[in-house]
N, C-alpha and C positions, 0 to 999 in steps of 0.2 A: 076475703077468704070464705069457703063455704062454710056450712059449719059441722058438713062429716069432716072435710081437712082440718077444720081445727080441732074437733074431738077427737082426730086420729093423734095430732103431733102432743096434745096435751096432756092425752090417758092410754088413747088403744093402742101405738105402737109402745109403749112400754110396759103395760099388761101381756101385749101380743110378745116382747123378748122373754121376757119373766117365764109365758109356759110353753114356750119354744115354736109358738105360729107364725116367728117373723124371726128368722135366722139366716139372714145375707152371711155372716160371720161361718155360718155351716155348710155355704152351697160346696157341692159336691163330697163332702166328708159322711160316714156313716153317722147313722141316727145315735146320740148319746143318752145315756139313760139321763144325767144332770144335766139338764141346760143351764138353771142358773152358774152352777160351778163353771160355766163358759162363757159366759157373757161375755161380749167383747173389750171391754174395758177394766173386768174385773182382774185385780193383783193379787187377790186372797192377803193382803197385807194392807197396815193403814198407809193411805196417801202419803209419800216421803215428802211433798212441800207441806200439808200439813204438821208432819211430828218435826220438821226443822223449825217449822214457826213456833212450836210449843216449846224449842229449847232455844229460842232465840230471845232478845231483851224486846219483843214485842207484846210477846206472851201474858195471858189475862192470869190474875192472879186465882190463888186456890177457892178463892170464894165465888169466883164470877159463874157466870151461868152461858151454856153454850146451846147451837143449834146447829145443828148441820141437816142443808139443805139439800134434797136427793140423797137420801143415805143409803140409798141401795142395799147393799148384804151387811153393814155396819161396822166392818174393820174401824174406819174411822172411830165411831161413837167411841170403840173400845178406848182406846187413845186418849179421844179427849176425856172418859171417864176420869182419866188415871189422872188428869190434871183441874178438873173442874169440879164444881160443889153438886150442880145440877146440869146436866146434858139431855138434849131431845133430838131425836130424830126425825126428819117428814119426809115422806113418801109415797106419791099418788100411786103406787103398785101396790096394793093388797098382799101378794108374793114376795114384792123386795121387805116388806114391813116383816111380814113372817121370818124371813131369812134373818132381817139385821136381829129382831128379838132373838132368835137360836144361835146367833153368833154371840150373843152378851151373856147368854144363859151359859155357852161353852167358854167362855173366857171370864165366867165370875164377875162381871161386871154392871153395875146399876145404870143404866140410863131407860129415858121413857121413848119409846118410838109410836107415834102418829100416822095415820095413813088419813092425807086430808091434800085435797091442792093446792097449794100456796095459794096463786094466787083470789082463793077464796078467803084467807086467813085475812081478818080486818084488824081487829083489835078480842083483847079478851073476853069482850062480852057478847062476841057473837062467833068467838071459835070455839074447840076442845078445852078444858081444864087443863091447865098442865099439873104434875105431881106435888109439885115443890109449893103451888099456891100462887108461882108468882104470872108476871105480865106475859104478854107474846111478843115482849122486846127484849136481846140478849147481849151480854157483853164481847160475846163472840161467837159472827155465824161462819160458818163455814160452805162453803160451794166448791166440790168439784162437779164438773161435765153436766151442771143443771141448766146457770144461769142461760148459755148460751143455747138452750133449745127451747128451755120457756118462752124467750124472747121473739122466737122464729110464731108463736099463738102470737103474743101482742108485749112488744117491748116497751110500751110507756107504763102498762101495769106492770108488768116487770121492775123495771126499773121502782115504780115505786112499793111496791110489797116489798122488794129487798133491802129500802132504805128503812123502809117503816119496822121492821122484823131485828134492826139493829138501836140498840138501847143509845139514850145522848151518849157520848164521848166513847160508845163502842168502836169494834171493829170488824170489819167484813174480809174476807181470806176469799178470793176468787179464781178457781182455776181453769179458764173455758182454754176452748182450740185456736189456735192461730191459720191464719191465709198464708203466713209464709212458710208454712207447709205446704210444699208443690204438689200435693199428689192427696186427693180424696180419700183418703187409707182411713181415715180414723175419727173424731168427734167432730162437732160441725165447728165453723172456722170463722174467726172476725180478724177486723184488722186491728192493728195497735191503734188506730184513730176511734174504730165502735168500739175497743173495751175504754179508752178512755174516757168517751166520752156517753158510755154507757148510760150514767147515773148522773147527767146533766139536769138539772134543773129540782133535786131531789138535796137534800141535808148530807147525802155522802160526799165527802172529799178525797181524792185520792192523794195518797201517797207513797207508792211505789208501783211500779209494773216494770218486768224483768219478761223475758223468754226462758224458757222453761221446755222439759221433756215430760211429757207422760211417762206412767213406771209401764215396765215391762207387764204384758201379760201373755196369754197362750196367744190369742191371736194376732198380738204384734209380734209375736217371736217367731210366728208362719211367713210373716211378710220377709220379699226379700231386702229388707233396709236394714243398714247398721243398729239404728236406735230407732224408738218410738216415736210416734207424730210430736211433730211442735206443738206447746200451748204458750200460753200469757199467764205468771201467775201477777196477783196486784193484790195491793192492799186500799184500802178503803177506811176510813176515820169520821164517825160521826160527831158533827161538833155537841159541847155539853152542852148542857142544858139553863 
């Protein structure tokens, strides 16, 4: 890959959505003053697979510590605040990191948001501080619509920065797009065989992967389809330590 195409898939096309110079999602509609309030994927609500895992018997206890990766506008974060001790957010968009911080600040809520790129995050002693003092391994990370486009730069550091970003006996919550979606409408797409075997040869184990719908947003509600694109959501279990 060159390495303008991978600077574009890793930082510039999502800088470039963030301040409206790359808006496929807007061809032919008028210029809107908020682009971010339009993003194509944006629900203005937390992830409905994520807040079902928070009240499900998977769920990390009140003490554990969360991250959620791509946190875009931060509905999420708000969510896991409400259930975790310490939450972070990452986000190579400057603009998304802005947004999720004003969405915490509007909904009363404590977590830390980062603007760094995953896959340059090693360990503690060569990232950011996080707030709380502790590691940059969590008991629960969270991914919607990240993991599957990091991968498309280079899925074997993928796969391992996302193993490595999960604490032993943590869990990883993963929501990418699925191929049995017929139709290129919406996040980018693997099959049930790459998300299983996404995180081959890495400390994650999986134990769950379901089919799943993305939540409603403005720009699937333009499409003409009953319901949103198909994704995969899966769970993932780091063994302890």
């Amino acid at each position: 890959m060159k390495a303008e195409d991978r600077a574009w898939l890793n930082k510039g096309k999502w800088d470039a959505f963030y301040d409206g110079s790359h808006a496929p999602h807007l061809a032919g509609r008028p210029a809107v003053d908020d682009v971010i309030a339009t993003l194509p994927w944006r629900s203005h609500s937390p992830t409905s697979q994520v807040v079902e895992h928070l009240a499900s018997q998977h769920a990390p206890g009140s003490r554990a510590r969360a991250l959620e990766l791509g946190c875009g506008t931060g509905e999420n974060l708000v969510v896991l605040a409400d259930h975790c001790a310490f939450v972070c957010g990452l986000d190579i968009a400057e603009r998304a990191c802005d947004a999720a911080a004003a969405t915490l600040r509007a909904a009363g809520r404590d977590a830390q948001v980062v603007c760094a790129d995953v896959l340059a995050i090693e360990d503690e002693s060569t990232s950011k501080p996080l707030a709380d003092g502790g590691p940059w391994s969590f008991d629960l990370v969270v991914d919607v619509q990240t993991f599957h486009c990091v991968r498309q730069v280079d899925a074997r550091a993928a796969a391992r920065a996302w193993a490595r970003l999960v604490a032993p006996g943590g869990t990883l919550l993963l929501l990418t797009g699925s191929s049995d979606e017929p139709t290129d409408r919406g996040p980018s797409r693997m099959t049930r065989e790459e998300v299983a075997g996404a995180f081959d040869g890495t400390a994650l184990h999986l134990e769950a992967l379901e089919g799943t719908h993305f939540d409603p947003s403005e720009t699937y509600r333009r499409q003409p389809f009953e319901k949103p694109p198909l994704g995969w959501l899966s769970r993932w279990r780091k063994a302890p330590s």
